[in-house]
N, C-alpha and C positions, 0 to 999 in steps of 0.2 A: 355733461356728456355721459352718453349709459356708460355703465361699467363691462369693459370686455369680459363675453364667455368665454371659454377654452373650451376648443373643440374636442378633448374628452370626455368635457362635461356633457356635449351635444351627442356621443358613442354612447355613452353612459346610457342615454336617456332614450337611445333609438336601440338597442339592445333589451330594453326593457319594454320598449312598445313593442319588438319582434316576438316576447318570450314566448314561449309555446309554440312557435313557428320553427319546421325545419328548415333553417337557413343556410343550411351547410353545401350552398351552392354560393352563398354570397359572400365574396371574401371580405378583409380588412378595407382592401382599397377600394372595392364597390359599394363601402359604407360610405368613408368619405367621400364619391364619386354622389352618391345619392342625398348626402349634407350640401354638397355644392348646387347640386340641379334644385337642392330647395332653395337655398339662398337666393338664386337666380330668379327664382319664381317668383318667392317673396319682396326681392327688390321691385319688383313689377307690381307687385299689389300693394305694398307701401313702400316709397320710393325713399330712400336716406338722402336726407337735406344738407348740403354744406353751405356755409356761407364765408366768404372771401370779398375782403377790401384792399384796394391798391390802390395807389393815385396815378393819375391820369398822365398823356406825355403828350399830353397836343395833337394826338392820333385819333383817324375811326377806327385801327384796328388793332386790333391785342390779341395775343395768341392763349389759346386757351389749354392746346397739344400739339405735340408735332417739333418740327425746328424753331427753338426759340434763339438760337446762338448760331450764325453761320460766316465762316470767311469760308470767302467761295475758291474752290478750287482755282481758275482764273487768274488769281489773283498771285498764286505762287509762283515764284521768279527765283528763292533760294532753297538750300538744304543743308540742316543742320545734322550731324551724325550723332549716335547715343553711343556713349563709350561704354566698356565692363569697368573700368574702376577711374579712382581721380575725378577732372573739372567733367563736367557733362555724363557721369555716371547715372542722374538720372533727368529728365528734360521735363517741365511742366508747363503748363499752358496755363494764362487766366483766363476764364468767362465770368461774364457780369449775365445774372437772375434778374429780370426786372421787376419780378414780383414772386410771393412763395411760392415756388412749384415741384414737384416730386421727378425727381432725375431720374432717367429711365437708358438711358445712353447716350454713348460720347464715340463720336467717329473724326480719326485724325488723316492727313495725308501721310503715307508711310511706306516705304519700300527698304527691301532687302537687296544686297548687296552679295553672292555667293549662296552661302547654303549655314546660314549662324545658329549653334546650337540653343536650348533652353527654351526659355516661355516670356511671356513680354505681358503685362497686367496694366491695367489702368485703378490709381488711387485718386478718390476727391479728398483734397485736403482743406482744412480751413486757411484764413489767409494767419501771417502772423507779423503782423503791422503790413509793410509793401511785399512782402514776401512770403511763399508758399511757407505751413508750418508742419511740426511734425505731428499733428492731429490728421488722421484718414477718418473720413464718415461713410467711406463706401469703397466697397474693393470690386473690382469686374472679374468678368471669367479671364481663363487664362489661356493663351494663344501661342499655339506652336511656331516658332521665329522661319525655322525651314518648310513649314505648310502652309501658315495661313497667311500670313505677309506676305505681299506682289511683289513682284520685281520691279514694277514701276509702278511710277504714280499715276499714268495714264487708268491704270485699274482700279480706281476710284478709290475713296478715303475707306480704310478699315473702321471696324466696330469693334466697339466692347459695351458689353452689354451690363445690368446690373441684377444679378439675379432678386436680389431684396431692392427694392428701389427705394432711394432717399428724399426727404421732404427738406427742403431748405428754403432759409427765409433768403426775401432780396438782397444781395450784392455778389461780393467777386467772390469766386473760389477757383480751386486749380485741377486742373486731370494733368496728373502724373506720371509719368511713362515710368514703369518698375521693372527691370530685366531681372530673371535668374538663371542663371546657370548660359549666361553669355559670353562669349567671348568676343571683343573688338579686332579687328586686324584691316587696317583702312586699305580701301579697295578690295579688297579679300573675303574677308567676315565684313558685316555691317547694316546696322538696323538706322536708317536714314528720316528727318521728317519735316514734311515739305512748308516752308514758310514763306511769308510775304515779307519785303523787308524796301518794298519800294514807297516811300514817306508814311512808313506805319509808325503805330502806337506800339511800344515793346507789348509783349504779352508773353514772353519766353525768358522762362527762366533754369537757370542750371543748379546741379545738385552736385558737389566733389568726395560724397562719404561724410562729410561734418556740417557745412553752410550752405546756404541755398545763395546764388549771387541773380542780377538780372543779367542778360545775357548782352554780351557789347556793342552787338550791332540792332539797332530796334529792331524787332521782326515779330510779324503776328503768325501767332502758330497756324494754319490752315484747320482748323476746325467747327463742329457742329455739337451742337446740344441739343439732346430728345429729352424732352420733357413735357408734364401737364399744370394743371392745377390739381393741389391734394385731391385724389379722389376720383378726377374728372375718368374718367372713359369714353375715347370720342366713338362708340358703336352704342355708346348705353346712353351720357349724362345727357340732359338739355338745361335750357335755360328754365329758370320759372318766374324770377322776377329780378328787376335789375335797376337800382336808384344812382343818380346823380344830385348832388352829392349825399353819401351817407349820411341820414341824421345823428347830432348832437343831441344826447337823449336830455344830456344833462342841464342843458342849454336850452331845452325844450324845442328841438330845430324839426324845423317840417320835412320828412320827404318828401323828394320831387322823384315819383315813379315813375319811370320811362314807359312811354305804351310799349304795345306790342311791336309797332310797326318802326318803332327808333332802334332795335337791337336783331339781330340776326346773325345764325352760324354761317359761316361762310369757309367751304374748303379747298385750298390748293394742294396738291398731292396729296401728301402725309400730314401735312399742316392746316388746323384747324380753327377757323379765329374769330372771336368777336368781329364784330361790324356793328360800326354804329354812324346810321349814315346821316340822322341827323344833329350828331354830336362830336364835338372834337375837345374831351376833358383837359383841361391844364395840369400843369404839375400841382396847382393848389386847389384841386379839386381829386376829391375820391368820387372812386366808383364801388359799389357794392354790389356783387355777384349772389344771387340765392340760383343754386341748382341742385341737379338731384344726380345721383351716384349708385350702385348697389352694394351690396353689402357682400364681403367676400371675408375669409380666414389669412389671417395676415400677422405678421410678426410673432418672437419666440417666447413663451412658446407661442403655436398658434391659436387665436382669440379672435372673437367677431362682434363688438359692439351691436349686435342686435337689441333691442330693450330688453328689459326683464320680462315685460309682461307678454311677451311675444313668443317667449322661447318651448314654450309648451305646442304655440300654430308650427314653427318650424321644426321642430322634432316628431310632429305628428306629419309633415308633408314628405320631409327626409325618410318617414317609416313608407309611407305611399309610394316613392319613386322604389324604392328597395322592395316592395311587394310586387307591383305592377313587373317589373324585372325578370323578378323569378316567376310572374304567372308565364311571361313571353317563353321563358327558359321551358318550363314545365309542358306547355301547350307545342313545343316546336314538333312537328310529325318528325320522328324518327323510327326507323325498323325495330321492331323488338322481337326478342325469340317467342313472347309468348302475348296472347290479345290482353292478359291480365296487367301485361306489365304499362302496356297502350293506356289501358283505361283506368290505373291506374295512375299515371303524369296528369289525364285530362280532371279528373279530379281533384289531384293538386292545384294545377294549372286554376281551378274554375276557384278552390279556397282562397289562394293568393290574391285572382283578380278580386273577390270579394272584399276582401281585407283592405285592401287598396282602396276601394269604392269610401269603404268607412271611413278611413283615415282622411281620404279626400273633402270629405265632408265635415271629421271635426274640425282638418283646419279651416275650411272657410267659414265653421260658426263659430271658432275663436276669433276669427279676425271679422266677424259680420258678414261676411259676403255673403255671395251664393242666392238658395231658396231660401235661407233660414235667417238671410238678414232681415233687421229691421226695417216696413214700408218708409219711402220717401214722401214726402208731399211733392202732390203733381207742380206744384210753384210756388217761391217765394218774395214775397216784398222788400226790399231792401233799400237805403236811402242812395242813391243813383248821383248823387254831389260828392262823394267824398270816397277816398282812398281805403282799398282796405287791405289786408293781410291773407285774408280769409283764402282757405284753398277751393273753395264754389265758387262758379259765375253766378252773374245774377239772370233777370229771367229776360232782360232787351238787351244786356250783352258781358262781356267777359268781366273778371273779376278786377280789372283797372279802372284807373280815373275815368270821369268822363264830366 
């Protein structure tokens, strides 16, 4: 895996392609705004590959983003109250991952009761045997009890949201309901949340200050899980190739590559899923995902696994979007007291767009494109039996079996 940049190190390097330039229109944050708009760019002309294996569940369809965890509203019939202190100080939910995915939020049924002071947070815990532990891998924003909580559940489940979002592998973990600065006073004060408890599976568990117990009457917490696959972005990712089952390299196992025509995105609302219409994988069968992703600034400090040999195309595009900027800036018609001062900006204005032009053009002949890449041949030959990896088609058809 590349070694993550620090986008310091990317300031650094776009500070120094600016030098001699007056930039003192362009602040701190329209650096990083111009790091970003390269990334974006760059992820389009070399697209970041992930790859993902999970085993099959007898399904054509797998979610890729969107609701991977849902008890449906419908479904609730009771409510459990969150107390300030003692049994049920604090109330957790389990959800089951059925494969690793990066948790992006968690929405419960929840209603207030009065007008209860403090803030109400959601923690993921790991499990710690059957029961929630005192490990949090993610903490959500935090929510005013007397604003942002309904008065009823009719108003649909509340969100919390993850400002850093977590990557976890398949199985159970917990959202946590964490009051501060609460007070209980049943019927009065009270932060309420709505469960099913008509022949369910417990999934509700309680917190008194010291243990965690399961809660005594089975009831599934009324919840949803927003999540992807690492990486995935359902406006950005696609699919690029996808085997059943994953080869045993070691075992020397053959891939069986799926065409094109066996896998397909398929989305309902917010939810975005594989389809696989002519496949329905078993639990002892894996699935191997190859897709593509862009590359963003992420984690602390912030860092961006772009390759090494790249980072000179993207601090040269980053310099481009940051020129091009201030020529718009410089070029804008505005009244001036004097024509010197006019034709003065337009001059600016015409350096900048220059400068831009340049930069434009080393990145595309660092990364080859453009005029200045290397000719293609008008066609190539290739052996038309056999599977290949390669990211070309061939010249009578795409780059799969046939």
């Amino acid at each position: 895996m590349p070694a993550r940049i620090l986008q310091s190190t990317f300031v650094a390097k776009q500070d120094a392609i600016l030098a001699g330039l007056d930039t003192r229109q362009i602040s701190a944050a329209d650096k990083v705004r111009a790091l970003d708009s390269a990334l974006a760019r760059y992820s389009q002309d070399v697209p970041r590959l992930s790859v993902l294996d999970f085993a099959g569940t007898g399904d054509h369809y797998y979610v890729l983003s969107g609701l991977v965890v849902n008890v449906a509203d419908p479904d609730r019939d009771a409510a459990v109250d969150l107390a300030s202190s003692g049994a049920g100080s604090q109330l957790g939910v389990a959800f089951t991952l059925p494969r690793a995915m990066t948790l992006t939020a968690v929405r419960v049924a929840l209603k207030r009761t009065g007008s209860p002071a403090g803030t109400l947070a959601c923690t993921i815990r790991l499990p710690g045997g059957a029961l929630p532990s005192a490990l949090a891998v993610a903490a959500s924003n935090s929510l005013d009890n007397d604003v942002d909580l309904p008065l009823g559940f009719e108003s649909g489940k509340t969100e919390f949201t993850f400002s850093t979002p977590v990557t976890l592998q398949a199985g159970t973990y917990y959202a946590v309901l964490v009051p501060n600065g609460y007070t209980y006073a049943a019927g009065v004060t009270a932060i309420t949340l709505g469960v099913d408890q008509s022949d369910a599976t417990n999934t509700l568990y309680t917190y008194d200050g010291a243990t965690w117990t399961a809660y005594g009457t089975p009831s599934a917490g009324v919840v949803e899980v927003i999540a992807s696959l690492p990486r995935w972005d359902a406006e950005w990712s696609d699919i690029t190739d996808a085997d059943i089952p994953a080869p045993v390299i070691t075992s020397n196992g053959q891939p069986q590559t799926l065409e094109r025509e066996d896998y397909q995105l398929y989305r309902v609302g917010e939810t975005q899923y594989l389809y696989l219409p002519n496949h329905a994988p078993g639990s002892g069968d894996t699935l191997r995902l190859n897709y593509s992703s862009r590359y963003t600034f992420s984690g602390s400090p912030l860092g961006t696994d772009v390759p090494a040999a790249h980072f000179e195309a993207v601090c040269a595009l980053s310099g481009y979007f940051a020129c091009t900027w201030l020529a718009v800036k410089y070029g804008q018609t505005i009244d001036g007291g004097l024509n010197a001062d006019m034709i003065d900006r337009r001059n600016q204005s015409d350096v900048y767009a220059s400068r831009a032009a340049e930069l434009r053009k080393q990145y595309e002949a660092l990364l080859g494109l453009g005029d200045d890449a290397p000719a293609q041949p008008a066609a190539v030959f290739a052996d038309l039996d056999r599977g290949t990896y390669s990211r070309r088609d061939f010249l009578f058809h795409d780059r799969r079996n046939r």
